[in-house]
MIGU-312091 format. One record per residue (C-alpha): residue number from 0; chain; x, z, y. Coordinates in steps of 0.2 Angstrom, whole numbers, plus 5000, padded with zeros to 4 digits. Example, Ala and Ser with C-alpha at 12.3 -4.5 7.8 and 13.67 -1.06 7.14 Angstrom:
! residues 2
   dogu   pator     c1     c3     c2
      0       A   5062   5039   4978
      1       A   5068   5036   4995
END
This chain:
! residues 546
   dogu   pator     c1     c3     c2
      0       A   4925   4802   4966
      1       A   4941   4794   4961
      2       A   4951   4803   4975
      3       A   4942   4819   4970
      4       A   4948   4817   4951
      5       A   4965   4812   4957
      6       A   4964   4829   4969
      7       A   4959   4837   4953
      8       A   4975   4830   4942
      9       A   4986   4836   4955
     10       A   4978   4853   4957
     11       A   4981   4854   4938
     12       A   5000   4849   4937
     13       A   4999   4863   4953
     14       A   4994   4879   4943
     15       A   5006   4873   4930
     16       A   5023   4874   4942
     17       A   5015   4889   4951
     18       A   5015   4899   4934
     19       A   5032   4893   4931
     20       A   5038   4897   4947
     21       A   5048   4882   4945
     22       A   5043   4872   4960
     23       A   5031   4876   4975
     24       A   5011   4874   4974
     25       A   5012   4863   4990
     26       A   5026   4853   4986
     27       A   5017   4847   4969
     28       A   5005   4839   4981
     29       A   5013   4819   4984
     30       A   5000   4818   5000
     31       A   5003   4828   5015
     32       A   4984   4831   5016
     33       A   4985   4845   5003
     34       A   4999   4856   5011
     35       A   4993   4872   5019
     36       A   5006   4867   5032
     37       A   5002   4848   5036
     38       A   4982   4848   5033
     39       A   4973   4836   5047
     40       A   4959   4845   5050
     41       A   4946   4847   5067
     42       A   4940   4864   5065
     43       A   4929   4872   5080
     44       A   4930   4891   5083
     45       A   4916   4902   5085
     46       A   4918   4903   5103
     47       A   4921   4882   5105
     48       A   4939   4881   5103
     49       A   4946   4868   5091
     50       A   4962   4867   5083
     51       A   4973   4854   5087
     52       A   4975   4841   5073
     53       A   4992   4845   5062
     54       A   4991   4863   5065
     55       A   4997   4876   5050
     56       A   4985   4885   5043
     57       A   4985   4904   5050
     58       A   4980   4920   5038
     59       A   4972   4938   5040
     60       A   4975   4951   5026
     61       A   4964   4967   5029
     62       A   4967   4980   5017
     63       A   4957   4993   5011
     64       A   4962   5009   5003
     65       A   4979   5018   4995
     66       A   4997   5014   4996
     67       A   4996   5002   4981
     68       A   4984   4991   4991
     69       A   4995   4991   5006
     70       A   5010   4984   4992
     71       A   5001   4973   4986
     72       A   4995   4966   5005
     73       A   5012   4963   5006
     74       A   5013   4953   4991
     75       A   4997   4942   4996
     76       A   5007   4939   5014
     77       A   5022   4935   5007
     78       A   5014   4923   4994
     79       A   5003   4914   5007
     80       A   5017   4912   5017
     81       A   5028   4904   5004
     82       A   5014   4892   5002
     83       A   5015   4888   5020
     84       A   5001   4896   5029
     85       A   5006   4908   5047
     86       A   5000   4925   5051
     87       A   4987   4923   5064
     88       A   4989   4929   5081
     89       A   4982   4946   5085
     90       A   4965   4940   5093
     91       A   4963   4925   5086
     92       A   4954   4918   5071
     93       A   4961   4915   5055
     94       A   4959   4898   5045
     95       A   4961   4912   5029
     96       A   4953   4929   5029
     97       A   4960   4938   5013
     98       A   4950   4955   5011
     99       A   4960   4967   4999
    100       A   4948   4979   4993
    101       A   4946   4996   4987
    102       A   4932   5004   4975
    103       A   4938   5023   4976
    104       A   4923   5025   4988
    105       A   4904   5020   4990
    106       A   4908   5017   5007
    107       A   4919   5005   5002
    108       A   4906   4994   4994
    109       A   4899   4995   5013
    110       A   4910   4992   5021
    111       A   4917   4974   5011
    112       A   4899   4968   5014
    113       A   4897   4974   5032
    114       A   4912   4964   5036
    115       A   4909   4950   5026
    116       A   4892   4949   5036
    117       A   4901   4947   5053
    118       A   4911   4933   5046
    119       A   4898   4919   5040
    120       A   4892   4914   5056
    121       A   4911   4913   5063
    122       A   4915   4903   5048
    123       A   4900   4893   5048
    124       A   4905   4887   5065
    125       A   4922   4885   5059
    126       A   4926   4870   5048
    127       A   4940   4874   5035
    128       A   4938   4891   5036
    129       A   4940   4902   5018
    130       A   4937   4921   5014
    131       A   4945   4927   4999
    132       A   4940   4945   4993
    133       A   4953   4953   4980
    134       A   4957   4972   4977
    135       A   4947   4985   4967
    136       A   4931   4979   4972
    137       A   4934   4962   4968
    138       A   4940   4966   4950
    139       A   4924   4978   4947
    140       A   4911   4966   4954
    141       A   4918   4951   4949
    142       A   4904   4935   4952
    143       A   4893   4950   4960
    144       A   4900   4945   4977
    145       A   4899   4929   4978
    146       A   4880   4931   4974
    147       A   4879   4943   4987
    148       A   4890   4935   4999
    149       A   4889   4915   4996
    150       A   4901   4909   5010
    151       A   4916   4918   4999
    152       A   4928   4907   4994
    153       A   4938   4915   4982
    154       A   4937   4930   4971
    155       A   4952   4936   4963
    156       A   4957   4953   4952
    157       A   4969   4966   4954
    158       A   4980   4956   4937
    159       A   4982   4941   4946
    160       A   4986   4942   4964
    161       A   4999   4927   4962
    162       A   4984   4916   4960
    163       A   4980   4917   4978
    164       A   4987   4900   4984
    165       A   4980   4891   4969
    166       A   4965   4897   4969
    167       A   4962   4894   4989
    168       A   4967   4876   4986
    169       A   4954   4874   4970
    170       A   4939   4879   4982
    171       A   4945   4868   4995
    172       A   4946   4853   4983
    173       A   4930   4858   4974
    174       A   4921   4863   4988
    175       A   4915   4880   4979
    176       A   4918   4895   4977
    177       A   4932   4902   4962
    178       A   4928   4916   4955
    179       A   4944   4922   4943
    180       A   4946   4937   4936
    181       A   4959   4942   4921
    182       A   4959   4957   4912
    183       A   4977   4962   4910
    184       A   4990   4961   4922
    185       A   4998   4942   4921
    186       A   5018   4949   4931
    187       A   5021   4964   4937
    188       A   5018   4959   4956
    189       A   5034   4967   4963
    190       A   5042   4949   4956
    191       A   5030   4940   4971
    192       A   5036   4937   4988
    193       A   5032   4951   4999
    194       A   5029   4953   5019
    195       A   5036   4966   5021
    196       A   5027   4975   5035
    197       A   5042   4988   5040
    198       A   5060   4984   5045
    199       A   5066   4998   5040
    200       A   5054   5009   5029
    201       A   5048   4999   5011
    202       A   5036   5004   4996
    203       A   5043   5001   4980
    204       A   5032   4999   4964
    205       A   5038   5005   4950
    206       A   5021   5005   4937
    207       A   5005   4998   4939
    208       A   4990   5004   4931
    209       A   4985   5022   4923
    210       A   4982   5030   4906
    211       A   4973   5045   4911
    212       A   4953   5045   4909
    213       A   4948   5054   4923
    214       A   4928   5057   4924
    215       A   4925   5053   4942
    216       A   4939   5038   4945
    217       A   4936   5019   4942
    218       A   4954   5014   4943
    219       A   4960   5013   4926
    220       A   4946   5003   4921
    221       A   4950   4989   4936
    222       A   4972   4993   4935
    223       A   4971   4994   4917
    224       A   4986   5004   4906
    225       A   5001   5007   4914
    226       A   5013   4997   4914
    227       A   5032   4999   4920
    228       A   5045   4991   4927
    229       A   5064   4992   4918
    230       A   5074   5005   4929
    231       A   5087   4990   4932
    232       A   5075   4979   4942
    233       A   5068   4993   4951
    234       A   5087   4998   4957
    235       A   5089   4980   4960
    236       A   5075   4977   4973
    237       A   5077   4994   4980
    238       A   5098   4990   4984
    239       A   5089   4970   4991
    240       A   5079   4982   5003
    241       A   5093   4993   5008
    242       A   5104   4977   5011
    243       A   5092   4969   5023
    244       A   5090   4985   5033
    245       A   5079   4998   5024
    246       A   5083   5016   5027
    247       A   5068   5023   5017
    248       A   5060   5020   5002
    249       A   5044   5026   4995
    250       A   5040   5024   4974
    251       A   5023   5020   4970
    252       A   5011   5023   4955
    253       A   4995   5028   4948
    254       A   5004   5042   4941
    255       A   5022   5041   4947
    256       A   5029   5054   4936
    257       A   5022   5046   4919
    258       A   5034   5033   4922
    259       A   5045   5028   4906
    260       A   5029   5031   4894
    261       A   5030   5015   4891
    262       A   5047   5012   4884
    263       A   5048   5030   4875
    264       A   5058   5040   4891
    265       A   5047   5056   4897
    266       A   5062   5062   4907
    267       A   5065   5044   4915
    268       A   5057   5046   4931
    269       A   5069   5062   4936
    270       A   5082   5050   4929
    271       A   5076   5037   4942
    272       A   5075   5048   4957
    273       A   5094   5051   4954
    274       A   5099   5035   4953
    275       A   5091   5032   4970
    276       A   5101   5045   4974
    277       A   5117   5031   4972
    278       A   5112   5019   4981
    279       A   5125   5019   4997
    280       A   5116   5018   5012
    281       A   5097   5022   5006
    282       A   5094   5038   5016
    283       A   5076   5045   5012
    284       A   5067   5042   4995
    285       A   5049   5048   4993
    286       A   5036   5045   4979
    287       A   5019   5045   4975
    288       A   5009   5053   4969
    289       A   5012   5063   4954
    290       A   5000   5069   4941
    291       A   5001   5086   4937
    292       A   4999   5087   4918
    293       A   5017   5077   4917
    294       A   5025   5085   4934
    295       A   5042   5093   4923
    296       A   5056   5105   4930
    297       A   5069   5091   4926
    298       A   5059   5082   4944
    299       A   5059   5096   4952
    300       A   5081   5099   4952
    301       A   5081   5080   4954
    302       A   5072   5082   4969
    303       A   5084   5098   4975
    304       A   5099   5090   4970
    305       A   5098   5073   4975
    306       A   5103   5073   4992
    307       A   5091   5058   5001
    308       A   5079   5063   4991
    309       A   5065   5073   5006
    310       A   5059   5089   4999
    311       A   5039   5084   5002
    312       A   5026   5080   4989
    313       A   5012   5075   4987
    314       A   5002   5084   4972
    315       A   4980   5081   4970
    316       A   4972   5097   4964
    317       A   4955   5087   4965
    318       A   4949   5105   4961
    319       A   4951   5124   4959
    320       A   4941   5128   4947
    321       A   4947   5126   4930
    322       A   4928   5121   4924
    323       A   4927   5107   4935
    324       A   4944   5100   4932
    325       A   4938   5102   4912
    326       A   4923   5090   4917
    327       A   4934   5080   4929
    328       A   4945   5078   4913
    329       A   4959   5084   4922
    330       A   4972   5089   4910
    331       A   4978   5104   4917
    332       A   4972   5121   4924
    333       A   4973   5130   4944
    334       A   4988   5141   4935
    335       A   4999   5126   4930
    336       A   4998   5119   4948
    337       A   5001   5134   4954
    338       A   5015   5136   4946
    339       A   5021   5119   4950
    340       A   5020   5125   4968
    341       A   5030   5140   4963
    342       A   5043   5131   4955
    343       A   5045   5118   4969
    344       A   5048   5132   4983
    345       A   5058   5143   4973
    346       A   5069   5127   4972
    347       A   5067   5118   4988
    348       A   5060   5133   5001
    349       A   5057   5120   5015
    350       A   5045   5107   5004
    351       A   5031   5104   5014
    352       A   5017   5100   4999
    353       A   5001   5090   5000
    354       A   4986   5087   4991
    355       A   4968   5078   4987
    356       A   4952   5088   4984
    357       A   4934   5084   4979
    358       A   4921   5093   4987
    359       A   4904   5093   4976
    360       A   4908   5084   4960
    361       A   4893   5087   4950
    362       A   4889   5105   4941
    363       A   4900   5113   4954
    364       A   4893   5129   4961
    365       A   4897   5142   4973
    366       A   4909   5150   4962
    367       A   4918   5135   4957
    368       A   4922   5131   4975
    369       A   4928   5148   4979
    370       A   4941   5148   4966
    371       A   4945   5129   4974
    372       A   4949   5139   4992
    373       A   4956   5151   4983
    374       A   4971   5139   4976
    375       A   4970   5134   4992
    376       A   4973   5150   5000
    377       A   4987   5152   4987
    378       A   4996   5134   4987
    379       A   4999   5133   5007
    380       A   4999   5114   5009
    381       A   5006   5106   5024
    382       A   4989   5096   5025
    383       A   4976   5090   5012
    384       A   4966   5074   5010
    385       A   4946   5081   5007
    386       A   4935   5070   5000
    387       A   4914   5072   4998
    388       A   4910   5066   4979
    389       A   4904   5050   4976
    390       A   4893   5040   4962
    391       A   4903   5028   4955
    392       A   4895   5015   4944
    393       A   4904   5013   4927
    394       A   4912   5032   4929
    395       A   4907   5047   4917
    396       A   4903   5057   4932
    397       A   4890   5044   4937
    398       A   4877   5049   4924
    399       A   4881   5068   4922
    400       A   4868   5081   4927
    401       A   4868   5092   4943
    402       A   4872   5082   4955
    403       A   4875   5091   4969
    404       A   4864   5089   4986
    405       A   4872   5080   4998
    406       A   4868   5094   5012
    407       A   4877   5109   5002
    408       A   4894   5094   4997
    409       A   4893   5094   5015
    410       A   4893   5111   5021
    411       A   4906   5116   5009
    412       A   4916   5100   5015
    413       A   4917   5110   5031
    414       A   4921   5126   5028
    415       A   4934   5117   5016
    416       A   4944   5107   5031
    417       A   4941   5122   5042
    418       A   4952   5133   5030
    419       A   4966   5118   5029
    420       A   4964   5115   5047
    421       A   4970   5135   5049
    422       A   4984   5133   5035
    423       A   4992   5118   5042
    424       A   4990   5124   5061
    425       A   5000   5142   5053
    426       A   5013   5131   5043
    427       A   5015   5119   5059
    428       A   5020   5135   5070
    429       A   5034   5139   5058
    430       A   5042   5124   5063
    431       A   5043   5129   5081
    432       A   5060   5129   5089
    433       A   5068   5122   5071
    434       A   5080   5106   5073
    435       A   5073   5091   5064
    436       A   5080   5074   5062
    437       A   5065   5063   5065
    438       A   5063   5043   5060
    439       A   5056   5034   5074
    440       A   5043   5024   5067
    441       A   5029   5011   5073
    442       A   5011   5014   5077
    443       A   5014   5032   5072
    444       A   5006   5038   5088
    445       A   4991   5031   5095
    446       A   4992   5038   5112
    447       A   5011   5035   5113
    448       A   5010   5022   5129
    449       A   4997   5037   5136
    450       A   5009   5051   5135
    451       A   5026   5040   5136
    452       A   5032   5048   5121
    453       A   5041   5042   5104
    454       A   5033   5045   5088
    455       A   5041   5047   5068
    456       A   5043   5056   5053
    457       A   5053   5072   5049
    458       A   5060   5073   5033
    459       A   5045   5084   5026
    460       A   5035   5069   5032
    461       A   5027   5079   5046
    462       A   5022   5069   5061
    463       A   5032   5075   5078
    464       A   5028   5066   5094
    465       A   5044   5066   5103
    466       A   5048   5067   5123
    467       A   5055   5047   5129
    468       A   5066   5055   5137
    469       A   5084   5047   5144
    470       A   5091   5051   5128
    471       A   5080   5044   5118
    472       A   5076   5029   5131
    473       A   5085   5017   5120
    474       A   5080   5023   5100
    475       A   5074   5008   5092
    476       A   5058   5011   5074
    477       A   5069   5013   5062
    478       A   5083   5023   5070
    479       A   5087   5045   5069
    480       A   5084   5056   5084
    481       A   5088   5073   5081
    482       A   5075   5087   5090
    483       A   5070   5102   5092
    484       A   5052   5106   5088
    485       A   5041   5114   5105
    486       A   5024   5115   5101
    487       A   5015   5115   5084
    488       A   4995   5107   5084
    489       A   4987   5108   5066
    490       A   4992   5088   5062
    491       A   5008   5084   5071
    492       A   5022   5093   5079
    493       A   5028   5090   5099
    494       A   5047   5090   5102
    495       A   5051   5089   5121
    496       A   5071   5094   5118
    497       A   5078   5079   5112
    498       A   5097   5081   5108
    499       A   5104   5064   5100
    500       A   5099   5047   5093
    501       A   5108   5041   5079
    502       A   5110   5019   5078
    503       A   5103   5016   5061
    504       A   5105   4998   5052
    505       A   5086   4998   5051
    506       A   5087   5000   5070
    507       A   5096   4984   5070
    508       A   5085   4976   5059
    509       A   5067   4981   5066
    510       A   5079   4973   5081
    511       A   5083   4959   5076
    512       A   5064   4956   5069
    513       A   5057   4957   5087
    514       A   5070   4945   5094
    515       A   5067   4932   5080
    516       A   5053   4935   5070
    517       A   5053   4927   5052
    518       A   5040   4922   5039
    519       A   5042   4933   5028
    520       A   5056   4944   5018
    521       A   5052   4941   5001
    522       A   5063   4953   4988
    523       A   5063   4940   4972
    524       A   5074   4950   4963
    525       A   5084   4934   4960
    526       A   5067   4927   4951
    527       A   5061   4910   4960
    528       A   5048   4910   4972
    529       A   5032   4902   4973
    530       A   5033   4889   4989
    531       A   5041   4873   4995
    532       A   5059   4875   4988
    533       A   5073   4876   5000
    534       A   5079   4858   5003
    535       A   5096   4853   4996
    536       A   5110   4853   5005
    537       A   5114   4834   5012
    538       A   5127   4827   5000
    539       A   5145   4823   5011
    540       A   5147   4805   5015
    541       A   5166   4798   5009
    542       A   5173   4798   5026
    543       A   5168   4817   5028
    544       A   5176   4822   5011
    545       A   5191   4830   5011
END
């Protein structure tokens, strides 16, 4: 009892250097015991294997959901690692599994629980082993999951991802589960050590959270307001990412383009966009996703007239049918996107433009989802991401009447992909025999060791599988081949003609990343870490002085 008190005392004076960022949460700890690093602890897998005494602890992150999630994955990496814990081997079994979760979907709710299933016996026959579930879900159901799922160690929200470490520690000590959730956001989690999982390509947020009231979205209520980051800090981390190697950068928000609302600037995210365009050495910047209701010409010449900045974008309609987008609380009409699109080509003929739709939010009839294909007739997207409706608890849309049956949400589903499938495939062949500098990218293509081909991203962000050929034998992820496009299929684009490959810096540094893998790349911003800090320099004996 009096070592669990003491354990206590230290876990206290813990949580107060980790919120200070002064020093690191392990190194707070006098006893070696309470490292993630230096625990001495006999733990049998689920197959018989035991750790060896001394080991360091080893994490999982699975993330589910959007771009945001995957940011802040890197942020839960980058933290756990500064507090001394190793990505786990592919195939092995984690001391931490760290599910970050998403609550767009019902399926999602499935799915976390599904999983969380197949873990209890492994971690009931693994001793030591912890499960934290953060995310969307986590925020929205809160102690829910811990009833639900009693072998979850730590539930933490979508404000507090920093907490992590702490909080894995507390269970440990306490020997039960810690639920914490907060309500607002505690630091903007761009000022968190990140994983970064790309050498050479990097998200960058620059708001969190969404002011928008949306009838069928649970997001503002888990993300809360928006908040944004100052332009300066922003530039700062995206120069850090370009000095280390980064070639391409994407800017993340709820609503990317109602950045600046916050600090009284409506035109300040065209403003940033340029001054991405300064960066020396930054090469592709993209963003997403915008909102419509805020989407303003001043973006649209910042996109034409900014040079790195690719003439793609990604735009929801969510629906066509300016009744439904009145009960989805969409603050705009089919006419203003459309002319968005207008605009957007007239400036930039070669933008490649996506999209989201719902199929079968409630009260929407036959007609309603003509005038949906319709727009989509009109708009000519690259591709679209279709979603079937689903309830979601807490959400307007949940209790509204008409609920459409799910055999007519699905039958429309399928004559809606059908048409997109047919758009895409006709705007793909248009790219045949065009010259296209592609980025050679990781796990692009599934099939790539199949078909011996390299895989990347053209500007427009279409997806070209290219030929290995002898001149491309040697391109590295992260470095330019220039091709020309052979054969168009609805969702990718094959170029056999390879004519050059360009030696990129983020060549060098996905390189370099192979030959010495590191434990993370955190971009502080200059703002201390969370972790053990770096040990001082030894202090020059007399003889040694000059």
């Amino acid at each position: 009892m009096r070592r669990q008190r003491r354990c206590r005392r230290r876990l206290y004076a813990i949580e107060c250097a980790t919120f200070r960022y002064g020093r690191g949460w392990e190194s707070a700890y006098p006893c070696s015991a309470m490292t993630a690093t230096t625990q001495t602890v006999t733990t049998q897998g689920a197959e018989g294997a035991t750790t060896t005494q001394g080991a360091e602890r080893t994490y999982e992150v699975r993330t589910y959901g959007c771009q945001m999630n995957v940011h802040d994955s890197e942020r839960l990496s980058g933290l756990l690692e500064d507090a001394g814990y190793v990505r786990a081997a592919e195939g092995d079994t984690p001391d931490v599994v760290v599910f970050n979760t998403c609550a767009v979907r019902e399926n999602a709710d499935n799915r976390l629980y599904g999983n969380l299933g197949h873990l209890r016996p492994i971690k009931m026959a693994r001793k030591g082993m912890q499960i934290a579930v953060g995310g969307c879900l986590a925020q929205k159901d809160q102690g829910e999951i811990v009833r639900r799922a009693p072998w979850v160690d730590v539930v933490f929200g979508t404000h507090n991802i920093g907490s992590l470490p702490v909080l894995l520690e507390r269970a440990r000590i306490a020997e039960e589960a810690q639920v914490e959730i907060k309500e607002s956001l505690e630091t903007f989690p761009s000022t968190l050590p990140s994983r970064r999982e790309s050498a050479y390509a990097a998200w960058v947020a620059i708001s969190v959270g969404c002011n928008n009231t949306c009838t069928f979205c649970i997001v503002p209520s888990l993300r809360g307001k928006e908040k944004d980051r100052r332009p300066g800090d922003i530039l700062s981390e995206v120069r850090t990412l370009v000095d280390q190697g980064v070639l391409e950068i994407t800017l993340l928000g709820q609503n990317v383009n109602t950045y600046g609302v916050e600090f009284g600037d409506r035109l300040a995210f065209g403003k940033l966009l340029r001054a991405c365009g300064d960066v020396e050495g930054l090469e592709r910047v993209r963003f997403t996703s915008p909102h419509p209701a805020a989407f303003t010409d001043d973006v649209i010449a910042a996109m034409a007239e900014t040079p790195n900045v690719m003439h793609q974008l990604h735009m929801p309609l969510q629906s066509g049918s300016d009744r439904i987008l009145k009960a989805m609380r969409r603050s705009y009409r089919s006419e203003r996107y459309l002319g968005i699109i207008e605009r957007v080509r007239a400036a930039m003929p070669d933008a490649a433009i996506s999209t989201d739709i719902i199929v079968g939010f409630p009260g929407e009839t036959e007609e309603d989802f003509q005038q949906t294909l319709e727009v989509v007739r009109r708009s000519r997207f690259a591709n679209a991401f279709t979603f079937q409706y689903s309830i979601r608890p807490g959400t307007p849309a949940a209790t509204m009447e008409d609920q459409v049956p799910k055999a007519v949400v699905q039958e429309r589903y399928e004559r809606l992909v059908a048409l997109q499938e047919e758009i895409s495939w006709e705007e793909n062949k248009k790219q045949v025999g065009r010259t296209l500098e592609v980025l050679v990218a990781e796990g692009e293509g599934r099939k790539d060791d199949a078909t011996h081909r390299l895989s990347g991203r053209a500007a427009d962000n279409r997806l070209v599988h290219l030929a290995a050929s002898d001149v491309a034998a040697d391109a590295r992820p992260g470095d330019m081949v220039t091709v020309e496009v052979t054969y168009a299929a609805p969702h990718h684009l094959v170029a056999d003609k390879v004519l050059s490959v360009r030696r990129t810096r983020a060549g060098d540094a996905w390189e370099a990343r192979q030959a010495a893998p590191q434990r993370g790349s955190a971009v502080s911003l200059g703002m201390p870490t969370i972790g053990r800090p770096a040990p001082l320099p030894a202090e020059p004996s007399a003889c040694s002085a000059v």
